[in-house]
C-alpha positions in Angstrom: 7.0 -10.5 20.6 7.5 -7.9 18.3 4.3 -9.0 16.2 2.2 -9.1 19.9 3.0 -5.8 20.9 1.8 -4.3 17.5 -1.7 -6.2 17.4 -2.1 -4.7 20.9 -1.1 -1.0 19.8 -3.4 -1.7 16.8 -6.3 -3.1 18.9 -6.0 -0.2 21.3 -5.6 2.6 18.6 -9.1 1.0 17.1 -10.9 1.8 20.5 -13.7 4.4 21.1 -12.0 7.2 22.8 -14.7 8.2 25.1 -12.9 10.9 26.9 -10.2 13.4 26.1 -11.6 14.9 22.8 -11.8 18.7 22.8 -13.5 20.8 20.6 -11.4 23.8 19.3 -11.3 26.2 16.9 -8.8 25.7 14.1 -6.9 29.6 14.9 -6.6 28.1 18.7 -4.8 25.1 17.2 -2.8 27.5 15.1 -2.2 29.8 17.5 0.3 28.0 19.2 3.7 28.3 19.8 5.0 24.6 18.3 2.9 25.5 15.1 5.1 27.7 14.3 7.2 25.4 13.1 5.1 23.1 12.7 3.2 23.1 9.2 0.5 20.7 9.9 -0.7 22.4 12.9 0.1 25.6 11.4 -2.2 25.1 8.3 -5.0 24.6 10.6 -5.4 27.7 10.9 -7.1 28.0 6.7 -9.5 25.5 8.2 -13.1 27.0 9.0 -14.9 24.0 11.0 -14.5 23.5 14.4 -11.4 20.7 14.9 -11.4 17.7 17.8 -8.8 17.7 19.4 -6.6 15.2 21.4 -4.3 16.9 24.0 -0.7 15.8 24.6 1.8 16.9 27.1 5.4 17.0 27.3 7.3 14.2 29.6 7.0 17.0 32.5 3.5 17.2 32.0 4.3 21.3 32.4 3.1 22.2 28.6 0.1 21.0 26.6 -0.3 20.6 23.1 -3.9 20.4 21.1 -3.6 18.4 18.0 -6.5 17.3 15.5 -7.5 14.1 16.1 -7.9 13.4 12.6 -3.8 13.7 12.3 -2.7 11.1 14.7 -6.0 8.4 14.0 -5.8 7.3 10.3 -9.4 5.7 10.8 -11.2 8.1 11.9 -9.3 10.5 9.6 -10.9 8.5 6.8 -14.3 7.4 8.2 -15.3 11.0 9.5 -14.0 13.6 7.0 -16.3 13.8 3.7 -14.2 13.6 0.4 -16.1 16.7 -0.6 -14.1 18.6 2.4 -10.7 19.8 0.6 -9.8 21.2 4.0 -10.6 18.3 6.0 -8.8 16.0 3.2 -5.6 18.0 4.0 -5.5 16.3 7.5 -6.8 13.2 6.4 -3.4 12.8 3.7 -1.1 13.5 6.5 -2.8 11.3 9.5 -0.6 8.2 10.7 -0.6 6.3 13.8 3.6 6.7 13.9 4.7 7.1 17.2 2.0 4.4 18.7 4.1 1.9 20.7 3.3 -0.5 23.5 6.0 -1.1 26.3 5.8 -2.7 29.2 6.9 0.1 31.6 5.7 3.4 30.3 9.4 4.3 29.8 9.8 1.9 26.9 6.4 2.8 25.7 8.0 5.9 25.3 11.5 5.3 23.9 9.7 3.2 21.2 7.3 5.5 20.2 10.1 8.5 19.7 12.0 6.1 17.8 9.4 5.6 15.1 8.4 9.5 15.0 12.2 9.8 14.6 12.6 7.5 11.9 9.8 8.5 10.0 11.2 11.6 9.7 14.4 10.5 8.7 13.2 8.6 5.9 11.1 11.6 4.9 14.5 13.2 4.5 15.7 10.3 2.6 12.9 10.8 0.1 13.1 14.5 0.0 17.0 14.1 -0.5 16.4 11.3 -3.1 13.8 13.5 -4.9 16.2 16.7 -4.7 13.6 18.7 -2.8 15.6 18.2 0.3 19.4 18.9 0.9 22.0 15.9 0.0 22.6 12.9 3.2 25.3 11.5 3.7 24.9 7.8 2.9 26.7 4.4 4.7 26.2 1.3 3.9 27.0 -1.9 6.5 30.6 -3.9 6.3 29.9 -7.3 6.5 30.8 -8.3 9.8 28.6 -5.4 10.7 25.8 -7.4 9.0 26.6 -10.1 10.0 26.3 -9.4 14.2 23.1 -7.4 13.1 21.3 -10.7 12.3 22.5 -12.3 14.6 24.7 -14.6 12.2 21.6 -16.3 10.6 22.9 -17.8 7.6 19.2 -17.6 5.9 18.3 -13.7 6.6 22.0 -13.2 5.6 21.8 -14.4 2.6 18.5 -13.2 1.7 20.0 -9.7 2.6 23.1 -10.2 -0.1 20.2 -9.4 -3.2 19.7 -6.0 -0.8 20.9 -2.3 -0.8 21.3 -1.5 2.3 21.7 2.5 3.5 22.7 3.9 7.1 22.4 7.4 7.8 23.9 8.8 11.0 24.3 12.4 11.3 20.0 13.3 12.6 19.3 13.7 16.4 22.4 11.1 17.6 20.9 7.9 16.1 21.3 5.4 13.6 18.5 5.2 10.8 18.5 2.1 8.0 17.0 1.7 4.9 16.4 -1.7 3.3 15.1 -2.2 -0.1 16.3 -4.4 -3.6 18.9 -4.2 -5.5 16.7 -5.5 -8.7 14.2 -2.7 -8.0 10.7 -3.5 -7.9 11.0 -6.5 -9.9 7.3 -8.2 -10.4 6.0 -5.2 -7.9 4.4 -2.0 -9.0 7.3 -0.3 -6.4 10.3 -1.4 -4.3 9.3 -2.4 -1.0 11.3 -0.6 1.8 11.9 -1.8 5.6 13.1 0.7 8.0 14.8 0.6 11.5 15.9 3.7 14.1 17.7 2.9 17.1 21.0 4.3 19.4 22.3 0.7 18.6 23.5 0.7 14.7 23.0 -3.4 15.3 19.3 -2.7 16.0 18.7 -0.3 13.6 19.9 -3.2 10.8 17.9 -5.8 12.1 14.5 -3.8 11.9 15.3 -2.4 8.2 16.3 -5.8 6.9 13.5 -7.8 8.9 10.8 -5.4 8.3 11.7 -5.3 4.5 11.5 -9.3 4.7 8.1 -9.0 6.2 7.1 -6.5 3.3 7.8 -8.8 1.1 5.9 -12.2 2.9 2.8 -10.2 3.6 2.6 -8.4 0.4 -1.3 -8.9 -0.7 -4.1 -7.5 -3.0 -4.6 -4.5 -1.0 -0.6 -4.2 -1.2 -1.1 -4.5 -4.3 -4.2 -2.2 -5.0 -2.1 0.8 -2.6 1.5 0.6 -4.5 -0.9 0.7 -7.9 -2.2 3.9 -6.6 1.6 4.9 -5.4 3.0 4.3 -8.6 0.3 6.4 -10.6 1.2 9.3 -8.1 5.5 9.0 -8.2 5.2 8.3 -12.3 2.8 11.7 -12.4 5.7 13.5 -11.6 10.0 13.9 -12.6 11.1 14.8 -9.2 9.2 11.8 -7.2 9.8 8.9 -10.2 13.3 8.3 -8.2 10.7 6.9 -5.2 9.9 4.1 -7.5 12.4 2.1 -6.8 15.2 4.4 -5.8 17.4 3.7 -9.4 19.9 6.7 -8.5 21.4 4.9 -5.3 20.0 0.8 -5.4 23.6 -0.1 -6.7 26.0 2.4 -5.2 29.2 1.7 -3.6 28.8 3.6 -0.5 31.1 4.2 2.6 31.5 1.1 5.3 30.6 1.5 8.7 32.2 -0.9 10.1 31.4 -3.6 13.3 31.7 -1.9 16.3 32.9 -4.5 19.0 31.9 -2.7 22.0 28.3 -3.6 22.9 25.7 -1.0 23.5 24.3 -1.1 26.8 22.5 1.4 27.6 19.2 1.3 29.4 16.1 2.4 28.9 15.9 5.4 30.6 19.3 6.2 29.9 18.3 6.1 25.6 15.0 7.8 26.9 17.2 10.7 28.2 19.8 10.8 25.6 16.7 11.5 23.0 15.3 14.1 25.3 18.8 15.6 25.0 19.3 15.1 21.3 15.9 16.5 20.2 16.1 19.6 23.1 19.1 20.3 21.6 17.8 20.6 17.8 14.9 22.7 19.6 12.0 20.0 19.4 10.1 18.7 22.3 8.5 15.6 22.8 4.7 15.6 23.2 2.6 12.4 24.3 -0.6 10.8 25.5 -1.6 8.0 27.4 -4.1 5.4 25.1 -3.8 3.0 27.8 -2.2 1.5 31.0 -2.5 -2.2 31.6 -2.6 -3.2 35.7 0.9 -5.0 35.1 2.3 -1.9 34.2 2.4 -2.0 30.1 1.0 1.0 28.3 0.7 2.1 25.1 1.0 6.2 24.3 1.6 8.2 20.9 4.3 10.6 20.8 4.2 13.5 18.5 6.7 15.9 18.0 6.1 19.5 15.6 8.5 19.9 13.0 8.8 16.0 12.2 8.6 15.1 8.7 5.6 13.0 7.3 6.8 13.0 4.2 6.8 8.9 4.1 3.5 9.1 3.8 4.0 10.3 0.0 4.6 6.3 -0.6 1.2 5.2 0.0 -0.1 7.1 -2.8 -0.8 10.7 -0.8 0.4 13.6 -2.3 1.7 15.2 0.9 4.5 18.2 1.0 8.3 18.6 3.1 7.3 20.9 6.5 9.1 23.7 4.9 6.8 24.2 1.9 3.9 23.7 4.3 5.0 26.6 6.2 6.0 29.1 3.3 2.4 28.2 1.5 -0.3 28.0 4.0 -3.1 26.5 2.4 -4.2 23.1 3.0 -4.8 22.1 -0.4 -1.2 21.5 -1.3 
């Protein structure tokens, strides 16, 4: 199911868009109020050709929010922008389709695609923290039992997660973020693959770290390879990002236990939609989205962006990208 619903975001995310694109200057991009904490939006502002535009709203639909198209479409970020363009190439290193999820109410459409914006920027502060350029995290790892109910007892993805390290942070935004990657390091690889998962539900947050890292690993090919050559020229370029090769400072530390909870999460969908809504209104970020499609049963697939998230990731498939804070104190898009 889960490998349906992503060939249908992808699909969809690969379609013309034939209306909805604005053409705006870059100061009106910068120029508004979430860009001011916002580096991506606010670097716009360096940029002297006219920007198209995508508008989002919040889940109210009372506030709008222009962003570049070029940051939320990886393809057209790389077919359109010339290489020549150093200004352009600034929005082309930080695009990403995170936060594209299909759902089959618009609800779920929406609680996925916050979770992966929100995980994405939790690993970007795993990086940053890794790479001392961000404050220290505190760092969990599972308990066996914990594990164990996470994978649903499966004696083969349990065991293949034993040659894992295996990391749960727990204090961003009231969720539970995981980290998968090997214990060996990178091993035959030019870098340690890493699977992710975000959820309210530690369990669920497990399942998609230690599955996706799984998957990493199954579908690893020669354009895999060809990207993580290109990554590891980049991290080895520099002291402070070699730790992103394969994470050698933490892939063998004895970390605190979280342990197996034995009351089961239950909570539905709109109830998890409204408890994000609380936790990121709280930490002064609001949740902007648009519509890329609604099917006639009901299913849609959106893109949620919200300013001030991390995209540092991104700096492990091979773009030199910067943390929101030294966007914001250097505003040039060259960096």
């Amino acid at each position: 199911m889960g490998a349906l619903a992503e060939s249908l975001e992808h699909l969809i995310a690969g379609q013309p868009i034939a209306l909805g694109i604005t053409t705006c200057h870059c100061k009106a991009v910068a120029a508004q109020a979430p860009a001011k904490i916002d580096g991506l939006l606010f670097n716009c502002s360096q940029i002297k050709e006219p920007l198209e535009c995508l508008t989002l709203t919040t889940l109210d639909k009372k506030e709008k929010l222009l962003v570049p198209h070029a940051l939320l479409c990886p393809a057209i970020a790389k077919n359109k922008h010339p290489k020549g363009n150093s200004h352009l190439n600034f929005l082309a290193r930080y695009s990403s389709n995170s936060g594209m999820a299909f759902g089959c109410t618009e609800d779920e459409a929406l609680l996925h695609g916050i979770l992966e914006v929100i995980e994405r920027h939790i690993l970007s502060l795993f990086y940053m923290a890794i790479c001392k350029i961000g404050p220290p995290i505190n760092l969990y790892s599972p308990s066996t039992s914990l594990l164990a109910m996470a994978l649903h007892n499966n004696p083969y993805a349990i065991k293949s997660a034993q040659r894992l390290q295996i990391v749960v942070i727990k204090d961003f935004l009231g969720v539970y973020f995981a980290a998968a990657f090997p214990r060996a390091g990178a091993g035959d690889l030019h870098i340690a693959s890493v699977g992710s998962g975000c959820s309210l539900d530690v369990n669920v947050a497990l399942q998609r770290a230690v599955t996706e890292q799984f998957q990493a690993n199954e579908l690893y090919d020669s354009a895999g390879e060809e990207l993580d050559k290109k990554t590891l020229e980049l991290l080895s370029s520099s002291e402070k990002l070699k730790p992103l090769i394969e994470f050698s400072s933490i892939k063998n530390l004895r970390l605190p236990l979280i342990k197996h909870q034995h009351k089961q999460f239950s909570a539905s969908v709109p109830h998890q939609l409204q408890i994000l809504q609380n936790s990121l209104s709280n930490d002064e970020k609001k949740i902007f989205f648009r519509t890329l499609t609604k099917f006639a049963n009901g299913c849609s697939v959106i893109q949620i962006y919200i300013p001030s998230l991390e995209r540092f990731n991104i700096i492990r498939s091979g773009n030199l990208v910067a943390p929101q804070h030294t966007l914001l104190s250097c505003p040039t898009p060259t960096l």
